[in-house]
PLY file of the C-alpha trace (Angstrom):
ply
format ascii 1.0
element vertex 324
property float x
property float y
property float z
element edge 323
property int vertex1
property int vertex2
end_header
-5.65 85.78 -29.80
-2.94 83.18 -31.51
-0.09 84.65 -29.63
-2.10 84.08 -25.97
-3.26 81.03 -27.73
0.42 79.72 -28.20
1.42 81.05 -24.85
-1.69 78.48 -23.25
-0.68 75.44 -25.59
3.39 76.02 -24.30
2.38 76.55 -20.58
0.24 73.37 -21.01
3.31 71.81 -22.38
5.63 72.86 -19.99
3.48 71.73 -17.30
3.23 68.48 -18.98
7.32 67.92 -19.44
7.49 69.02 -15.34
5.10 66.05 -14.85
6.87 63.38 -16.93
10.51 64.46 -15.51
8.96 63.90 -12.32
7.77 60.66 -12.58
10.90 59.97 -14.49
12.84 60.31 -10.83
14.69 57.88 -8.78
12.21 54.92 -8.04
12.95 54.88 -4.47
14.38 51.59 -2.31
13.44 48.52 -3.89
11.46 46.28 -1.51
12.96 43.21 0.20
11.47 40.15 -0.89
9.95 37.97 2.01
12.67 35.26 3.30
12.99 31.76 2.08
14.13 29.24 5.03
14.20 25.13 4.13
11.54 24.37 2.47
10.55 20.32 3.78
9.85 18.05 0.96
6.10 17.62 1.14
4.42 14.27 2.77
2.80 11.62 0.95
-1.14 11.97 0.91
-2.94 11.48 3.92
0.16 10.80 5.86
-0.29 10.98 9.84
3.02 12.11 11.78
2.37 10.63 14.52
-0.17 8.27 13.78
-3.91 9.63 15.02
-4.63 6.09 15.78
-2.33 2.60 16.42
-5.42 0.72 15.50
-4.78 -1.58 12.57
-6.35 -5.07 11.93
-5.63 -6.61 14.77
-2.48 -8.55 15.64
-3.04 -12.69 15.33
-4.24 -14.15 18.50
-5.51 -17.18 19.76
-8.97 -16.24 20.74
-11.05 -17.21 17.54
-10.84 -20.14 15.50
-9.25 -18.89 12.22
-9.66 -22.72 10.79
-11.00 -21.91 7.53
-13.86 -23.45 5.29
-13.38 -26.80 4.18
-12.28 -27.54 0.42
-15.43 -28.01 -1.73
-14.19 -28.54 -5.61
-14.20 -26.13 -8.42
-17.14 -27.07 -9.84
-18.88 -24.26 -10.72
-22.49 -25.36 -9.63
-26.01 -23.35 -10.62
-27.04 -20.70 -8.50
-23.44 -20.33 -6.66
-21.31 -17.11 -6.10
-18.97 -18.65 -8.73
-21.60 -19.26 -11.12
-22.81 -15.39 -10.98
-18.85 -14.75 -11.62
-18.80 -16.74 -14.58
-22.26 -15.13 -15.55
-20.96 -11.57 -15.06
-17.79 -12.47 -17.41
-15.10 -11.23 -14.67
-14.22 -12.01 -11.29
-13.26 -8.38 -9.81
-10.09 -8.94 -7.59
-9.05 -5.98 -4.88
-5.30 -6.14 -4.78
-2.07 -3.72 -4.68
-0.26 -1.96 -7.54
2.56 -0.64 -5.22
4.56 -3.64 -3.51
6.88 -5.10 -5.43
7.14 -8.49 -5.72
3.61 -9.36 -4.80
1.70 -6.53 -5.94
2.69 -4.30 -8.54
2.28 -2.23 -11.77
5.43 -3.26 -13.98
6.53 0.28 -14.88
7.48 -1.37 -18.96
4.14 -3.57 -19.91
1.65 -2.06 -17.73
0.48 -5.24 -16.40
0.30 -6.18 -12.73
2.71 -8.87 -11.30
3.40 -10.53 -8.21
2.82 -13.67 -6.25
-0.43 -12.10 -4.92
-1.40 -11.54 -8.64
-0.68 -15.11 -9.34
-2.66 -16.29 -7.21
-5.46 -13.94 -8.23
-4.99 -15.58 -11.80
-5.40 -18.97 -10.33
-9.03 -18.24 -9.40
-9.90 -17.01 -12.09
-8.49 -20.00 -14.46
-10.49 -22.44 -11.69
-13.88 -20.19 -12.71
-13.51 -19.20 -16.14
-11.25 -22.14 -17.53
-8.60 -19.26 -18.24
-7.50 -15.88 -17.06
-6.83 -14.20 -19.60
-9.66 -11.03 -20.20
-11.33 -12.29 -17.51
-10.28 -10.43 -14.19
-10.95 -7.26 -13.19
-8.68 -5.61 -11.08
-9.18 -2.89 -8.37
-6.15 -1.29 -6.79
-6.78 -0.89 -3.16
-4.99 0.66 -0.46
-4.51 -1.06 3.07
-7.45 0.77 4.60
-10.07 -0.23 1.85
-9.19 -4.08 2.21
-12.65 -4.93 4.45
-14.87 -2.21 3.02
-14.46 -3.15 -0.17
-15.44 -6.81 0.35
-18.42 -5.44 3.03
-20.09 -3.87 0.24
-19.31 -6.40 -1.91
-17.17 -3.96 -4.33
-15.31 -6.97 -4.97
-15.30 -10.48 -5.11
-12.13 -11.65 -3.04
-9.06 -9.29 -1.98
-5.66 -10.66 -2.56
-3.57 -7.86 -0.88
-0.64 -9.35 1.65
-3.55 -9.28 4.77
-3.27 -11.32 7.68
-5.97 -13.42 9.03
-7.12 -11.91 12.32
-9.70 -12.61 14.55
-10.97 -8.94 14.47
-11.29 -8.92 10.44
-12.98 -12.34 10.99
-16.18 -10.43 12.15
-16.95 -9.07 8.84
-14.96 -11.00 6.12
-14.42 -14.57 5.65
-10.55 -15.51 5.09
-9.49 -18.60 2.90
-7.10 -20.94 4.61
-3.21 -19.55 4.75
-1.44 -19.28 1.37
1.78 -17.61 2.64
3.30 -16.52 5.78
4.92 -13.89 6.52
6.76 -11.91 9.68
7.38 -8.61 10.76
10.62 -7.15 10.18
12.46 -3.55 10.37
13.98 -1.96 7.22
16.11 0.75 7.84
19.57 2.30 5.86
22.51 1.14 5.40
24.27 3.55 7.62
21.90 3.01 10.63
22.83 1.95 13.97
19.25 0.19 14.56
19.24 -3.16 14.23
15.91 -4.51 15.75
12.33 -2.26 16.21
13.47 -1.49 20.13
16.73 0.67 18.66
14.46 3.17 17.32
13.17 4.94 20.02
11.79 8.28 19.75
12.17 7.70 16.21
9.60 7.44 13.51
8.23 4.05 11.77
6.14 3.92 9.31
3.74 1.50 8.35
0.29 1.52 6.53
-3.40 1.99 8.07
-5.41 -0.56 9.12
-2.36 -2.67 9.12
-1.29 -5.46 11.67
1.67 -3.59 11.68
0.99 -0.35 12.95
0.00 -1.43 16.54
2.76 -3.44 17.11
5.01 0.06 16.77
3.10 1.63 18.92
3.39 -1.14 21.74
7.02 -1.16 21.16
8.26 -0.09 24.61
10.92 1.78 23.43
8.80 4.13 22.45
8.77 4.71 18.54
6.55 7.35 16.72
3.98 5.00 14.32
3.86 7.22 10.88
0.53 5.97 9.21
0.44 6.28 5.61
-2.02 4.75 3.04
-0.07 2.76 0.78
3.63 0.69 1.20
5.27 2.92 -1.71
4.94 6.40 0.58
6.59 4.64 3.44
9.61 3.78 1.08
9.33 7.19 -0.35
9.12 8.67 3.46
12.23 6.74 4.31
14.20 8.14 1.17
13.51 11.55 2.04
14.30 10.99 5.55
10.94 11.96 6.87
10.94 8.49 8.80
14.11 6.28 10.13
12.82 2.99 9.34
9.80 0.95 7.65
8.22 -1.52 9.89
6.35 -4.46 8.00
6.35 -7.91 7.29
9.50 -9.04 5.76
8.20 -10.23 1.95
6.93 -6.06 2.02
10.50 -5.20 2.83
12.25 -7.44 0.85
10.55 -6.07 -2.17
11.61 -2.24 -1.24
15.13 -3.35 -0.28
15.37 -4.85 -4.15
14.33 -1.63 -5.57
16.72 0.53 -3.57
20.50 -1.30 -2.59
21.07 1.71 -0.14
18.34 -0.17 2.45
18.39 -3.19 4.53
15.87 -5.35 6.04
17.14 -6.14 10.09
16.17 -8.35 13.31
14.63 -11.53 13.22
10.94 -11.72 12.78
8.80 -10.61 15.71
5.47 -11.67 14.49
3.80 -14.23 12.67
1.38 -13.66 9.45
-0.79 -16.29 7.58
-1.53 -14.21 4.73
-5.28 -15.11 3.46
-7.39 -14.72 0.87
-10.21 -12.19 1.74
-13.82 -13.14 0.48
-17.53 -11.10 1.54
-18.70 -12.86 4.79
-22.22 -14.02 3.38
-20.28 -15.83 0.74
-19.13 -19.24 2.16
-19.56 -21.19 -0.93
-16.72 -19.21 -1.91
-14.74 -19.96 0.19
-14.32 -23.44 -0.28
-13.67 -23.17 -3.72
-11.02 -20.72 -3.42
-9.36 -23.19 -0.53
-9.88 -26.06 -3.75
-8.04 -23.74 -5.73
-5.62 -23.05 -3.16
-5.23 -26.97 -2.34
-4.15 -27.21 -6.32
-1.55 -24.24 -6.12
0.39 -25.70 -2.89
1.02 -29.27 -5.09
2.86 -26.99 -8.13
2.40 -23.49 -8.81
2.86 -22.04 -5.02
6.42 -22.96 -5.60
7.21 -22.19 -8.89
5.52 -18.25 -8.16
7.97 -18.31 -5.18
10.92 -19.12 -6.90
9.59 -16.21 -9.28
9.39 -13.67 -7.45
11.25 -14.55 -3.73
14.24 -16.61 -4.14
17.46 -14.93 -3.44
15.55 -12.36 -1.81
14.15 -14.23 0.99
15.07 -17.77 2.52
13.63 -21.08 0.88
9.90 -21.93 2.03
7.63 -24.03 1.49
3.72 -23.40 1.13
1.60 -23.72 4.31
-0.69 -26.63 5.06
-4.15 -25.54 4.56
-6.20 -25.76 8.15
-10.04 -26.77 8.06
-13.13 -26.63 10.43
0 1
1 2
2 3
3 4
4 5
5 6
6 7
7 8
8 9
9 10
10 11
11 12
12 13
13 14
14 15
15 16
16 17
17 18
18 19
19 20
20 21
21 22
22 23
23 24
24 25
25 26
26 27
27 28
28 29
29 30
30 31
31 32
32 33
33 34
34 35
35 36
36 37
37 38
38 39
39 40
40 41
41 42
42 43
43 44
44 45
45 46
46 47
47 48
48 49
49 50
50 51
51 52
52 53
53 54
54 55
55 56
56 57
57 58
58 59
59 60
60 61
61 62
62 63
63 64
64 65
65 66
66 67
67 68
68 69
69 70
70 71
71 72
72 73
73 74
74 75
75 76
76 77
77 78
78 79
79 80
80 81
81 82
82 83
83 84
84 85
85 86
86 87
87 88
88 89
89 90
90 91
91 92
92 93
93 94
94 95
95 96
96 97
97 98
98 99
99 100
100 101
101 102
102 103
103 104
104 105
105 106
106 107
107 108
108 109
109 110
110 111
111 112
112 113
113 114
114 115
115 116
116 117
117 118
118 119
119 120
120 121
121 122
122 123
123 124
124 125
125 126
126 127
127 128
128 129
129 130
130 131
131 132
132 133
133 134
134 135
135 136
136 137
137 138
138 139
139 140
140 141
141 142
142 143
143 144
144 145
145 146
146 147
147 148
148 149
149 150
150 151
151 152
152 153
153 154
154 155
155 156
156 157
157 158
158 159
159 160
160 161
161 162
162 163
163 164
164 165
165 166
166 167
167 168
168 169
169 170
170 171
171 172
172 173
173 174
174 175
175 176
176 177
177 178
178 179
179 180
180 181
181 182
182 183
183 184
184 185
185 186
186 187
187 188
188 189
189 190
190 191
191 192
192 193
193 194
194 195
195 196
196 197
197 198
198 199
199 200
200 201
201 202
202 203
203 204
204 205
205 206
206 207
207 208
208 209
209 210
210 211
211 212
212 213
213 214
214 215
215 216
216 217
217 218
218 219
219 220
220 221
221 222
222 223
223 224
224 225
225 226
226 227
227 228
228 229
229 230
230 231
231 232
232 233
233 234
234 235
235 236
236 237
237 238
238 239
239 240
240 241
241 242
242 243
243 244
244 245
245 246
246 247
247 248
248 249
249 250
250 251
251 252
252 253
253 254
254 255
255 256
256 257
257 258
258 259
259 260
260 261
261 262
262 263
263 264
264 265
265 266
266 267
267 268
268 269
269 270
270 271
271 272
272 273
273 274
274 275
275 276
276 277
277 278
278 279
279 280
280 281
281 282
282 283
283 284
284 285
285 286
286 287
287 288
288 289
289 290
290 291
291 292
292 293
293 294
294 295
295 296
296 297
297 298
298 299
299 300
300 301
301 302
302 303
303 304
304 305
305 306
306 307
307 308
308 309
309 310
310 311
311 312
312 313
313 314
314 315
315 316
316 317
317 318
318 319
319 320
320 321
321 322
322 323
């Protein structure tokens, strides 16, 4: 019985050591691993290539009376927007954190800068006596400009936007604090040197811009890029994924100083009063911001311009505010 036994236990074994050499055997053609081609640098968020829609906020026309409110003081009187302002401890301010020069996030303090911001700051000083602690800011893109102030998110939006008569049916505007033009930035090493070189090519600009339109009537025929925020179209441009940035030129001027590779070309083909955007049921505020406003053109206006602008766009001088 312990002779078969052994016999059973070595057969088993062998059987076993058959087994293992087997699976110890050539492992057969590896498999080819599934090809690689270019692999595109991805888009920015939201980013529409071509544009689903040219419509922006309207270019500046002559149809509507864009006059604005008539200076009242900065008093801040009982019962007024202001005085709810001063009674909630911060004025809340929808503005950019991506365009340098007039909106932005300095990438060392932390803080936001720019001649928009400045002017933000002014407003608040006129409410609150100072601004320091006492504005709340809300970084907005391009498309969130009217929204924001039609459900009153915000009390005023100081974001580069153009007075138009089609945002003039739900915001009020204070009078013109800058104004601005639309230019073409494009490389260094490109041939185009107006909007109407760039045919078949494609321009970016933001949503619900003025902007946007005005590359799509281009009859040369460029392809509008719609992004949500200045930065991706500098970012697009970069990376090649667009030829040029169309925009007004303080916009441009502020991506050509953070990149010396780009250049802003052509003369101006539009005109932009940049305004001050308040809730439309909130008139009172508006002539105190145009008080406020009346202040800044007599001394700060130019001292934020030489700040921020000079050297990187031609001397100007602050626009003439223009009352009903």
């Amino acid at each position: 019985m312990r002779i078969r036994g052994t016999r059973v236990t070595f057969a088993a074994l062998a059987t076993g050591i058959a087994l293992v050499a087997a699976g110890c055997g050539s492992a057969g053609k590896p498999i080819e691993p599934a090809p690689v081609g270019a692999v595109g640098r991805p888009l920015p968020a939201n980013a529409e290539v071509p544009a689903k829609s040219a419509g922006g906020g309207g270019a500046a026309d002559a149809s509507c009376d864009t006059r604005s409110t008539a200076p009242t003081g900065t008093s801040v009187t009982s019962g007024s927007t202001m005085a709810k302002i001063k009674s909630r401890g911060q004025l809340i301010a929808g503005v950019d954190q991506t365009t340098y020069l007039f909106g932005f996030r300095n990438p060392t303090t932390g803080e936001l800068e720019g001649f928009d911001i400045d002017m933000v700051k002014q407003i608040a000083k006129a409410i609150f006596g100072t601004d320091q602690g006492t504005i709340r800011y809300r970084a907005i893109p391009s498309s969130q400009r009217i929204p924001v102030l039609k459900n009153h998110e915000v009390d005023v939006v100081v974001r580069t936007m153009s007075i138009t008569c089609d945002r003039l049916k739900d915001i009020n505007f204070s009078s013109k604090y800058y104004v601005a033009g639309q230019r073409v930035l494009v490389n260094k090493n490109s041939p185009a040197k107006k909007l109407g070189d760039l045919g078949g090519k494609n321009v970016c600009a933001t949503k619900s811009s003025t902007s946007l339109p005005r590359i799509a009537a281009e009859p040369a025929k460029p392809v509008p890029v719609a992004v949500d925020n200045w930065s991706d179209c500098l970012v697009m441009l970069q990376q090649g994924q667009v030829d040029a940035v169309s925009t007004d030129d303080v916009i441009l001027a502020g991506m050509a100083a953070q990149d010396p590779t780009l250049q802003v070309v052509g003369d101006r083909f539009s005109t932009e009063n940049y305004g001050i955007g308040i809730p439309k049921d909130q008139t009172d505020m508006v002539g105190f911001v145009n008080s406020v406003l009346d202040t800044v053109r007599a001394g700060l206006w130019r001292e934020s311009y030489n700040s921020w602008l000079t050297g990187k766009l031609p001397p100007a001088d602050p626009p003439a505010g223009e009352y009903k």
